[in-house]
Backbone as a ProteinNet text record, in pm:
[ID]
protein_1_A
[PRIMARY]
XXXXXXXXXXXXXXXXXXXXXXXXXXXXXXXXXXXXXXXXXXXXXXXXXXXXXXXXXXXXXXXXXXXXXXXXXXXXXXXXXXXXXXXXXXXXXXXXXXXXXXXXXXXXXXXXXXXXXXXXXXXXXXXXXXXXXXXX
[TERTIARY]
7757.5	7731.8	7864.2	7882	8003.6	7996.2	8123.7	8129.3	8240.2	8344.8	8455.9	8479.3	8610	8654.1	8680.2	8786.6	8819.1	8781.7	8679.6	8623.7	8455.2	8425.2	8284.3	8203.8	8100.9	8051.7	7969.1	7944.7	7911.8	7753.9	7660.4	7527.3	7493.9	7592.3	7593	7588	7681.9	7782.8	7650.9	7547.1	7441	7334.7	7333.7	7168.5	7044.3	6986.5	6830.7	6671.2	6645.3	6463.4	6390	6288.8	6191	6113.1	6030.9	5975.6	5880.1	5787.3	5685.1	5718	5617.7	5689.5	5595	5695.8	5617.3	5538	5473.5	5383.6	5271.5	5210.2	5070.6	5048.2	4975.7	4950.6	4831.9	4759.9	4603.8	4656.1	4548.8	4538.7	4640.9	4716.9	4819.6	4979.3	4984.3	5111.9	5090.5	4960.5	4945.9	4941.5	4968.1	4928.5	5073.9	5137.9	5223.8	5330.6	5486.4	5629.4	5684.6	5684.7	5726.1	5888.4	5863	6009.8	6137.6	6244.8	6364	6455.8	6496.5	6587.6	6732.3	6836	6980.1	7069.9	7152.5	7266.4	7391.3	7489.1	7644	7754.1	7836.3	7891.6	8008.7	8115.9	8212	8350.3	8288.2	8499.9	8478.7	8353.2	8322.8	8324.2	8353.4	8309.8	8470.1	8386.1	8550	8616.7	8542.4	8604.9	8753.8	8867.4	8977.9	8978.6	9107.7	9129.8	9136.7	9161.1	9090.5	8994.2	8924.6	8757.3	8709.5	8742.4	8743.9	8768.8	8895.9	8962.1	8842	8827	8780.4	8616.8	8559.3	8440.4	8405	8505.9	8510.3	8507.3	8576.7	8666	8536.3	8404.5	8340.7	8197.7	8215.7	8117.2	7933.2	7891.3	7757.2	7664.3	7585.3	7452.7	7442.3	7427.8	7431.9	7481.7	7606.7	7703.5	7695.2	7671.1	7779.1	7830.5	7868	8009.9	8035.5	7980.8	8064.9	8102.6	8101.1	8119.9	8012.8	7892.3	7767.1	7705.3	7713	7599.2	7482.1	7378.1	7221.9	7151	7058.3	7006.2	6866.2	6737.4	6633.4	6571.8	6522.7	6430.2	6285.7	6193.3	6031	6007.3	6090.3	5947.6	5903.9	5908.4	5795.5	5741.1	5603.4	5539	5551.9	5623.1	5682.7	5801.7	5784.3	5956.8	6085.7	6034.1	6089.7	6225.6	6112.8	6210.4	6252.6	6162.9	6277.7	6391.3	6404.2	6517.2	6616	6553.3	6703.2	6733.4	6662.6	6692.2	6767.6	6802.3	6859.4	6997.9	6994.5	7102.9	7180.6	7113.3	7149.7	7235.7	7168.3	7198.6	7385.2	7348.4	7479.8	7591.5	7563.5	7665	7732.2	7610.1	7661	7763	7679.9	7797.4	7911.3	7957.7	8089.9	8117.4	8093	8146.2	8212.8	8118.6	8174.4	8323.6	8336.5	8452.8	8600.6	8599.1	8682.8	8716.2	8615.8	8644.9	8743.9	8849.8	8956.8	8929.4	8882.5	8844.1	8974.5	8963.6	9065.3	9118.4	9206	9262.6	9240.1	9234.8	9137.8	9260.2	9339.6	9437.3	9363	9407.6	9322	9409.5	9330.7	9307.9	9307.8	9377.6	9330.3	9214.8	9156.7	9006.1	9121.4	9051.9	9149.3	9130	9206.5	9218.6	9087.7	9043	8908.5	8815.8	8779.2	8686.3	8694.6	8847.2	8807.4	8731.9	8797.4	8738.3	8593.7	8565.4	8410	8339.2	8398.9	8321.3	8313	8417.7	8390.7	8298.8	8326.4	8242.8	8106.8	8053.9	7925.7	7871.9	7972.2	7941.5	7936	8038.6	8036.9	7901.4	7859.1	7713.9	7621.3	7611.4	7523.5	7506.4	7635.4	7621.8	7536.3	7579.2	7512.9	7347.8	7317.5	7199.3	7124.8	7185.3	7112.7	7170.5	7247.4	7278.6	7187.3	7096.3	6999.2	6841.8	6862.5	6726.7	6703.2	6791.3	6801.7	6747.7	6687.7	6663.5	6716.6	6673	6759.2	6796.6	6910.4	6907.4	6984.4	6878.4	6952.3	7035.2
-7421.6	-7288.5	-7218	-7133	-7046.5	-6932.5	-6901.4	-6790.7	-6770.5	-6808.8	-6736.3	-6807.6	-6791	-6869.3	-6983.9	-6955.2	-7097.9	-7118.5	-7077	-7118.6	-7200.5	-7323.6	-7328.9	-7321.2	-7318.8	-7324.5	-7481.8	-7528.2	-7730.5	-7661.3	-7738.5	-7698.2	-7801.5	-7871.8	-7972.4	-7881.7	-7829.1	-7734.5	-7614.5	-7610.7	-7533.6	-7550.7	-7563	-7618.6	-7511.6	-7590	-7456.5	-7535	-7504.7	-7522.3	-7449.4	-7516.3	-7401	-7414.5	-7269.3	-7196.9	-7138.8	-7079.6	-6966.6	-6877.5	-6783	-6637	-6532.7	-6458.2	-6364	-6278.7	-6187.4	-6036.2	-6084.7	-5961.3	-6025.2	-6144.5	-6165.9	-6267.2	-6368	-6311.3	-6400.3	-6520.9	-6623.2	-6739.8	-6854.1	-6739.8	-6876.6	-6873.5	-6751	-6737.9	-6856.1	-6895.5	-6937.3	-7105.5	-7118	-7298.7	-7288.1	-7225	-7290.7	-7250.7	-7324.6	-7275.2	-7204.9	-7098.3	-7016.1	-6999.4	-6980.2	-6900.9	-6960.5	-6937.3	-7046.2	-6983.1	-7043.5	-7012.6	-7046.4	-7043.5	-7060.7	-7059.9	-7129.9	-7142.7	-7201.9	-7154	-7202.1	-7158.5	-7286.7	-7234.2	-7295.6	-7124.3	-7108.4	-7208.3	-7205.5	-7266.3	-7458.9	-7447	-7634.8	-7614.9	-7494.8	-7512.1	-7563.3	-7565.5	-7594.7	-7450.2	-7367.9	-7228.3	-7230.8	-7183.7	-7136.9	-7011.6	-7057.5	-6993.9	-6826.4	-6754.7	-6672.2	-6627.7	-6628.7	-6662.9	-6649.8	-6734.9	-6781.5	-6660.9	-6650	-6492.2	-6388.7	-6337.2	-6202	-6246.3	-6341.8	-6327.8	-6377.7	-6417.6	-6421.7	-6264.2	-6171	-6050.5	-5957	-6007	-5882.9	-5882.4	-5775.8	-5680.3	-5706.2	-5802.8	-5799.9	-5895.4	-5844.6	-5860.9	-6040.2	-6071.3	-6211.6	-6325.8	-6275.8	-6370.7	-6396.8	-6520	-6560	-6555.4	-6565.2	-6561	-6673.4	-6813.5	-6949.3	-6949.6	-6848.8	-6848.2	-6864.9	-6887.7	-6962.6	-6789.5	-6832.8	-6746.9	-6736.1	-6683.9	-6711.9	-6585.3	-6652.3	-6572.2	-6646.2	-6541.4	-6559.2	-6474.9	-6539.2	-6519.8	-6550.2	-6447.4	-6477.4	-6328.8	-6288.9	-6220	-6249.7	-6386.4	-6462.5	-6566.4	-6546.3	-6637.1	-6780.4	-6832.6	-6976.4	-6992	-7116.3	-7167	-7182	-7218.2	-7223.5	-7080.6	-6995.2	-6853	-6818.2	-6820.4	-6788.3	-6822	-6988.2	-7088.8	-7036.4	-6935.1	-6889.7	-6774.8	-6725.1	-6577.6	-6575.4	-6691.7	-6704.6	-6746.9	-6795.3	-6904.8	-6769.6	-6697.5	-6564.4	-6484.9	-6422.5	-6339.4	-6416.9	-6560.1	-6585.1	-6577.8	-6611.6	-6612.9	-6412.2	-6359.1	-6231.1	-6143.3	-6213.8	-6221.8	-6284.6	-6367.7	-6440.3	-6344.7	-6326.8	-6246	-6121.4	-6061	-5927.7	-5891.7	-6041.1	-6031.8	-6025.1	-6043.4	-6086.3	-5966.2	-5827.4	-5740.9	-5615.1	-5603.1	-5565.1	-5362.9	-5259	-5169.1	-5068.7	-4946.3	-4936.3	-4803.3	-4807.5	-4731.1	-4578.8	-4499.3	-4372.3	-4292.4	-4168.9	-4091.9	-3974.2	-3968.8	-3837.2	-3690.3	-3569.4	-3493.5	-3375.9	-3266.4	-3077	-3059.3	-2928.6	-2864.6	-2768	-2728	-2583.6	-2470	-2362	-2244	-2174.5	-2175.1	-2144.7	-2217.6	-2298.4	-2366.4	-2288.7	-2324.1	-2305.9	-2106.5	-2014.5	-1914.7	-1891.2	-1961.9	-1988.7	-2030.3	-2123.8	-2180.6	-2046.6	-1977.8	-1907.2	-1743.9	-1711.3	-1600.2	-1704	-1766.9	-1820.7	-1845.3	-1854.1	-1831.4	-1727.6	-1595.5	-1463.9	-1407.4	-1458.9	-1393.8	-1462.9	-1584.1	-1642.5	-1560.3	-1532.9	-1462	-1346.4	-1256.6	-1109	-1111.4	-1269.8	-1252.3	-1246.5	-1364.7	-1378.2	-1234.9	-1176.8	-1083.6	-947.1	-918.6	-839.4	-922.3	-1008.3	-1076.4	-1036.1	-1014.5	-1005	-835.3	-847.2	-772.6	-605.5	-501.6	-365.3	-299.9	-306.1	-216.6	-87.8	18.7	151.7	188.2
-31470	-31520.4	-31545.7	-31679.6	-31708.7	-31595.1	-31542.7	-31499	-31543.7	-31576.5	-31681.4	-31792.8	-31860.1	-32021.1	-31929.3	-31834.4	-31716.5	-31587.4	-31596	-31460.8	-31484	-31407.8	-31459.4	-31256	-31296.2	-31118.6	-31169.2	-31075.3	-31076.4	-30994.3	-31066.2	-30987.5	-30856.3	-30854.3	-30721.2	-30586.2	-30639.6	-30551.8	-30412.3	-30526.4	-30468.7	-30439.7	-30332.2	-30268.8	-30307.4	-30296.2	-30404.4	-30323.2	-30229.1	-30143.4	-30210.4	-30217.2	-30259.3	-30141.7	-30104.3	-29974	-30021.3	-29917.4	-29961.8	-29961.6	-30062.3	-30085.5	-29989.5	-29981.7	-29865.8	-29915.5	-29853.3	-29914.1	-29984.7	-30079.9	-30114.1	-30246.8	-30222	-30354.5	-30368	-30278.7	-30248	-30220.8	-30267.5	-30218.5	-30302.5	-30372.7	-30469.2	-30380.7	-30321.3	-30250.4	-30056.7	-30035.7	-29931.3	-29946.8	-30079.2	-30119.8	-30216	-30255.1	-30369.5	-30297.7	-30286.4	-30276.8	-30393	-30424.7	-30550.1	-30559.5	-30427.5	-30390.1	-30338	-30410.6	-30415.2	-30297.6	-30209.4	-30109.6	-30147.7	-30189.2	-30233.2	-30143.8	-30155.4	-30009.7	-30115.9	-30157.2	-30193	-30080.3	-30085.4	-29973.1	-30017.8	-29996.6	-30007.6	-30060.6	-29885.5	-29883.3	-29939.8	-29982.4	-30006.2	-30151	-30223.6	-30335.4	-30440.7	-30543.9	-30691.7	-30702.1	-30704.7	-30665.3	-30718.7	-30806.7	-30796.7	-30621.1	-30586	-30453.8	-30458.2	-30617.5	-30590.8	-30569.8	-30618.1	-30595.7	-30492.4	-30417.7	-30298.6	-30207.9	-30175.5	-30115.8	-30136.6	-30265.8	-30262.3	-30228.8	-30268.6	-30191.3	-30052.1	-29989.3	-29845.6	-29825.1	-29858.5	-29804.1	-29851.6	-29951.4	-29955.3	-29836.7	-29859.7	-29748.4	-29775.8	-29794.7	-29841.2	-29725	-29728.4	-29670.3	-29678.1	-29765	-29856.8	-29790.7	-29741.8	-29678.4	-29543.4	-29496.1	-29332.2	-29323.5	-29215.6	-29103.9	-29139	-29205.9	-29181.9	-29373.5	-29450.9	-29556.5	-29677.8	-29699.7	-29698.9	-29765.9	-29926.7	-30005.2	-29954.3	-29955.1	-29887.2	-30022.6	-30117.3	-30198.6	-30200.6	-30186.4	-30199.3	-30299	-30371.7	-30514.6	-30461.5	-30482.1	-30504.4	-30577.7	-30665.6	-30752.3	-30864.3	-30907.9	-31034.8	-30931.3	-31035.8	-30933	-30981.8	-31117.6	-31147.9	-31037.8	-31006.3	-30940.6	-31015.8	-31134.8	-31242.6	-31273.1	-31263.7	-31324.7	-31151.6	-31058.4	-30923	-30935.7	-31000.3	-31004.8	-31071.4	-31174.7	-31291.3	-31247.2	-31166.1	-31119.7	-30983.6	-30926.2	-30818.5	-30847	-30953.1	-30947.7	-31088.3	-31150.3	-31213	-31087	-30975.2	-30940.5	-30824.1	-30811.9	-30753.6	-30868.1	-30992.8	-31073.9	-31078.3	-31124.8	-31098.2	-31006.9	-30871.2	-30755.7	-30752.8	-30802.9	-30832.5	-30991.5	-31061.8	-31132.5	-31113	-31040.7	-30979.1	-30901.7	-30840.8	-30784.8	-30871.6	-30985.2	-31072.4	-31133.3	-31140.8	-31203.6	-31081.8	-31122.4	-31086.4	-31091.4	-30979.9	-31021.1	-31011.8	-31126.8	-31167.2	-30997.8	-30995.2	-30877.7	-30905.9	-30822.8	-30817.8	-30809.7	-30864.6	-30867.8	-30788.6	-30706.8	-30636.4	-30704.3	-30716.3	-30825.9	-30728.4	-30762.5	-30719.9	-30790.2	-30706.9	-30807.4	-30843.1	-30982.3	-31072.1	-30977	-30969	-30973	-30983	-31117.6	-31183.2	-31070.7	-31080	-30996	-30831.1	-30730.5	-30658	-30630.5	-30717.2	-30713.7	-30740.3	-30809.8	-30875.1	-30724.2	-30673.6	-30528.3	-30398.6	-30410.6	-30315.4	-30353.7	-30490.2	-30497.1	-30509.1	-30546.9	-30490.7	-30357.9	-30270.3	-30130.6	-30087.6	-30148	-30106.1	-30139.9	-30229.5	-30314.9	-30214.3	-30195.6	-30092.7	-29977	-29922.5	-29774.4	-29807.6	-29934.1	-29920.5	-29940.6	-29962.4	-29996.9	-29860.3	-29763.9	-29648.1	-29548.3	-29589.9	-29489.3	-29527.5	-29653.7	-29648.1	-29645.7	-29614.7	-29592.1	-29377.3	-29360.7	-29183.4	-29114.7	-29009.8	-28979	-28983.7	-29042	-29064.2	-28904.8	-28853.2	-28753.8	-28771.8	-28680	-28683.4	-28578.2
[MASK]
++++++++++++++++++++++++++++++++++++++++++++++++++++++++++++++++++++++++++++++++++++++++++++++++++++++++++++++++++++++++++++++++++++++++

């Protein structure tokens, strides 16, 4: 499978079970394996070593501790399309890593603005301060 101009992913590389799918579905979800279980793992893969790096280093649900993608597909009820939708959503995930996000310049609020923020609070207060009890 393409995941860049030079990079390809090897479908060896990724183990793919098919399982039952959970939740409702009458009596076709209790007799058929629909649902594709996915496991690529990492550090065994052709991977360029970047690759490698940044999706060790990200933060997702997805991943083990021993390096080891884990993606489960069951919402078609063919195995077929679980199959492309699993093996879709790992490529996505290896894509993602590649995109480089651009660095954030941290910024002042204007002048204008911050005055704008506080007479809206000054106006706020006077509202709740005649909503309060009148004492004489």
């Amino acid at each position: 499978m393409k995941i860049s101009n030079a990079v390809d992913l090897n479908l060896d590389e990724v183990e793919i079970s098919a399982i039952r799918a959970q939740g409702a579905g009458g009596q076709n979800v209790n007799k058929v394996s629909s649902a594709i279980h996915l496991r690529f793992d990492i550090n065994a893969s052709s991977l360029p070593d970047f690759y490698k790096e940044r999706l060790l280093a990200l933060k997702d649900k997805r991943l083990t501790k021993d390096g080891v993608i884990v993606i489960k597909a069951q919402q078609h009820r063919t195995q077929e399309k679980n199959r492309e939708e699993a093996l879709k959503r790992l490529v996505e995930l290896i894509q993602s890593v590649n995109v480089v996000q651009k660095a954030r310049k941290p910024t002042k609020p204007t002048k204008s603005s911050q005055i704008k923020r506080m007479d809206s609070k000054t106006k706020q207060g006077n509202v709740k301060k005649l909503r309060q009890k009148v004492k004489f």
